[in-house]
N, C-alpha and C positions, 0 to 999 in steps of 0.2 A: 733484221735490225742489228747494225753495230751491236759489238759485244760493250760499248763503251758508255751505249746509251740506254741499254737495258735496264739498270736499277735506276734511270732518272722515271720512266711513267712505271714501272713495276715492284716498288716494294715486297719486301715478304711475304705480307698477303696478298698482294694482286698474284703474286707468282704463283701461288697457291690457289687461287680461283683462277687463273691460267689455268692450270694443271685440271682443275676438277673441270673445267667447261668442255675441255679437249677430251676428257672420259668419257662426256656426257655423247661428245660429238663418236665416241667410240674409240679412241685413238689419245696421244700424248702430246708432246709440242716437241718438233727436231727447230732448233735455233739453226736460222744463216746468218751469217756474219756482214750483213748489210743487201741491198738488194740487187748489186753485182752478182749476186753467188746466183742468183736465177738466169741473169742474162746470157748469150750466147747458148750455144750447145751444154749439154748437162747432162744429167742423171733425170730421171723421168722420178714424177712424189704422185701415185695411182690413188694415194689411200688420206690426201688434203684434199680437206673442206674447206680449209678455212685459213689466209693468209693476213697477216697483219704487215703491214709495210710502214715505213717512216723516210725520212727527207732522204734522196739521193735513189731513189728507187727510180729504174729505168721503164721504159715504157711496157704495158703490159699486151705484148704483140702476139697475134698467133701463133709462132714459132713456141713463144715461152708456155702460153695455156696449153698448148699442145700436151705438155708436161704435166699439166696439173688436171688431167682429163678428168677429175670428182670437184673440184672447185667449184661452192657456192657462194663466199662471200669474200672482198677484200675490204680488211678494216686498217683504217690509214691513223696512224696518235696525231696528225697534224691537220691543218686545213683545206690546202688547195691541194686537190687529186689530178688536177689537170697535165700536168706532167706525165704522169704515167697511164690514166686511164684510155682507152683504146676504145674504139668501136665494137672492135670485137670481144671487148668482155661483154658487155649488152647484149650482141646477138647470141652469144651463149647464156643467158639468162642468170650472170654470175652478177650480185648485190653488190652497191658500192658502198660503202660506209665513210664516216669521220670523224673523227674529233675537234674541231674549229672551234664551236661552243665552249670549251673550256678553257680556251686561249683567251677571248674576249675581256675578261676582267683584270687576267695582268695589263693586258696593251692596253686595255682604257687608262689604267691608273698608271702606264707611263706617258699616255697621251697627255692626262691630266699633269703629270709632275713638269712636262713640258712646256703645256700652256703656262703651267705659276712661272717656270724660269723663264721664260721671256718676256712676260709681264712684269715680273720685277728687276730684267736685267742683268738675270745671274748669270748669262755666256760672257756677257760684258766688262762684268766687274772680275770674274774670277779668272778671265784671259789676263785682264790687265795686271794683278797680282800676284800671278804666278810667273808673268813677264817682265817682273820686277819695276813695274812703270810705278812712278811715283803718287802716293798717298792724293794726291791735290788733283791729278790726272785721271785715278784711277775711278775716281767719284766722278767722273764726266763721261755722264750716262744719260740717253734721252729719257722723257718723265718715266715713270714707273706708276702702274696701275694696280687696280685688286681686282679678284676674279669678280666678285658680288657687283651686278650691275655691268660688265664687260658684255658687249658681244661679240660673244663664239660661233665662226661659221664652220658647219661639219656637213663634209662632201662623200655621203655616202651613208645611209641607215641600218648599215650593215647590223648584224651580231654583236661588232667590237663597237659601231657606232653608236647602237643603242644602247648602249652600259657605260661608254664615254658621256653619251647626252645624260644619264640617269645621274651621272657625279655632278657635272654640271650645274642640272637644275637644281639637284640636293644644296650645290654652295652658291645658287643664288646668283648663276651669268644667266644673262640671256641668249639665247638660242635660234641661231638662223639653221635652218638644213635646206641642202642641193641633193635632191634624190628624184631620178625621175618615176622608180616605184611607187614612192613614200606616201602610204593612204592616211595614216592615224595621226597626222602633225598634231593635232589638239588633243587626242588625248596622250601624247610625248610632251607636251607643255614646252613644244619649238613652235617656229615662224618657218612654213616652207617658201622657201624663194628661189629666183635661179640663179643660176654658176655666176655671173659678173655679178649680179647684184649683190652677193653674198661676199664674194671678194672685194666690192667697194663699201661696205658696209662694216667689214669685221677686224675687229681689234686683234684676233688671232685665227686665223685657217684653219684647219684640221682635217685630216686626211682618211680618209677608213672606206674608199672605193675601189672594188675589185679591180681584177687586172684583165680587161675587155679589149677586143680591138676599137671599141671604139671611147676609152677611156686613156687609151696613148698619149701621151703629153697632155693630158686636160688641162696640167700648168704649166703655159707656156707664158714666152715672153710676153703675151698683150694681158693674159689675164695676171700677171706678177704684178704689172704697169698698174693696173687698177686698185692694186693696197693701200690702203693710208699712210704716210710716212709715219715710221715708228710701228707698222705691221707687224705681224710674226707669222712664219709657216711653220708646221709641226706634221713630220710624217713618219710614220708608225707602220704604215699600209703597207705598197709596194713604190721602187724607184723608178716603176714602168709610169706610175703618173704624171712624174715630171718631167718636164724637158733641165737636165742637172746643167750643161751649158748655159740655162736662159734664167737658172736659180743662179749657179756663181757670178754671172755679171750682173744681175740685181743686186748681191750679199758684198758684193765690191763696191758697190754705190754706198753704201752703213745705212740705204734707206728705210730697208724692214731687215728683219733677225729671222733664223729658222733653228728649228732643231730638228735632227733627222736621225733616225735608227734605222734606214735602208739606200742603197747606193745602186748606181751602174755597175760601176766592179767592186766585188767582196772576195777577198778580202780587200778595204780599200787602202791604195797605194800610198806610200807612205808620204810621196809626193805631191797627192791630191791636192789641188788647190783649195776646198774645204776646209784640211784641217791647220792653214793658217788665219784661216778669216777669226777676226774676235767675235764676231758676232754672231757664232754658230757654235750649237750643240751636240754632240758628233756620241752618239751609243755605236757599239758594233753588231746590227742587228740580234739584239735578245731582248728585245721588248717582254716575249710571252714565254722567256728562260726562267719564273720560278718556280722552287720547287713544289709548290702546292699544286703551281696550273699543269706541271706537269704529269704530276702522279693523278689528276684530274682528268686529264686526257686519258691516261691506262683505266683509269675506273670505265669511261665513257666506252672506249675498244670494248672491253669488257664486259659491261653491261649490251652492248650489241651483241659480240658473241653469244652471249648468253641467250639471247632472245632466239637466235638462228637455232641455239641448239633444240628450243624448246618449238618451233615452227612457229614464233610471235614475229610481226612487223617489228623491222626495225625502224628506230626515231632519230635517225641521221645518217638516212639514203639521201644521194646523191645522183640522182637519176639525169639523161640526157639531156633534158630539157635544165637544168638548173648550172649546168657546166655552160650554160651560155649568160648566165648572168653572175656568179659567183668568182670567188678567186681560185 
């Protein structure tokens, strides 16, 4: 883990029940300086159990476990392990862990803060006044709506979906979901429907479905086509959902509005044709950047370790079978 990201999921006490779980496990905690310091050839660690990794961590290949020949679990502070997990840590019977679950509640509640702004046409108004466009202009904005009685389509019942939908129903929109898992719609107080009909139905999209081969552009140009004039997209998710090409010549129509916290290229160019649309909401992916969710995450790492130490199930494995539907 970066030395830079270290006190974001570990305060002084986490460090300190760091420190005591690594006793427990027999041994201390040696810091690497992100998870390049494993990759290529190395120095061999005989005497890790226990690996925690965070964003930018390269694949975990048999070359590198070679290294880590006592390695029983890797615990990840973030959500999708799909990047680094390998085949081969499975046949070596090394635990996957994560922390996803404790991301959920920030991205919902920037999900949500997304949905009100484009309901009320704040990309629109606040482009137009900081463009110095005039008072009389800048109020020439399509109608504006309230959450209570809106309906919200939400493409995916994820972890973050369901804590999106829980805000939702709490202020009173109504609730379409596109999941093709999705068993408990009634007792989620949603309407399950499918992907188009959801998109001709909904006052605002929402986005919170993993990143699948078979979820590659699922918003593409026909289903964009299908919004209501005056729509809004909101994605929080990943920018693998979208076709961004078949979003920007929609977003250049002023037919629907979107707000996005993730892109094709990040950092994105300063160029980008997004960030002159007025009718767009542009975060730089930190939906699940705060400090509560973060140090939330290190509790969860944590609490996993700890179970390893003590030979308990852990309650946020990651097994082969889940890496085909998850992010």
């Amino acid at each position: 883990m970066p030395e830079a990201l270290r006190g974001e999921f570990f305060d002084a006490e986490g460090l300190d029940r760091l420190a005591a779980v690594a006793g427990q496990l027999g041994g201390g905690v040696a810091w690497l300086d992100g998870g390049l310091a494993l990759d290529g050839g190395g120095p061999s660690w005989p005497a890790v159990r226990a690996l925690v990794t965070s964003w930018g961590q390269p694949p975990l290949t048999a070359a590198v476990l070679d290294r880590l020949p006592s390695l029983e679990v890797v615990a990840h502070v973030g959500a999708t392990v799909r990047p680094f997990v390998t085949p081969e840590l499975y046949a070596r019977g090394i635990t996957v862990t994560q922390a996803g679950q404790a991301m959920a509640r920030p991205v919902a509640e920037v999900a949500l803060t997304f949905t009100l702004a484009l309901l009320h046409q704040v990309p629109r108004f606040d482009h137009a006044l900081t463009a110095g466009a005039p008072w009389q202009r800048a109020e020439d904005a399509p109608p504006r709506h309230e959450l209570l009685d809106s309906t919200i389509g939400v493409v995916g019942a994820s972890r973050t979906g369901r804590a999106f939908i829980a805000l939702l129903t709490a202020l009173g929109a109504r609730v379409l979901v596109a999941d093709p898992y999705l068993t408990d719609a009634e007792a989620l107080g949603v309407e399950a429907v499918e992907l188009d009909e959801l998109f001709r139905r909904s006052r605002v999209v929402v986005l919170h479905a993993p990143s699948l081969p078979e979820t590659h552009h699922l918003v593409d140009a026909r289903r964009l086509a299908l919004m209501p004039d005056g729509a809004g997209l909101v994605n929080t998710a990943r920018s693998w959902l979208v076709d961004e090409d078949a979003l920007v010549a929609e977003l250049r129509t002023g037919r629907i509005d979107a707000a996005l916290d993730v892109f094709d290229a990040e950092p994105l160019p300063v160029d980008h044709p997004l960030r002159a649309l007025p009718n767009v909401l542009l975060t730089p992916h930190h939906a699940a950047g705060t400090v509560e969710g973060r140090l939330r995450q290190g509790r969860i790492v944590l609490d996993e370790l700890a179970r390893s130490a003590r030979g308990e199930p852990l309650e946020h494995t990651v097994t082969p079978s889940d890496l085909e539907r998850v992010a």
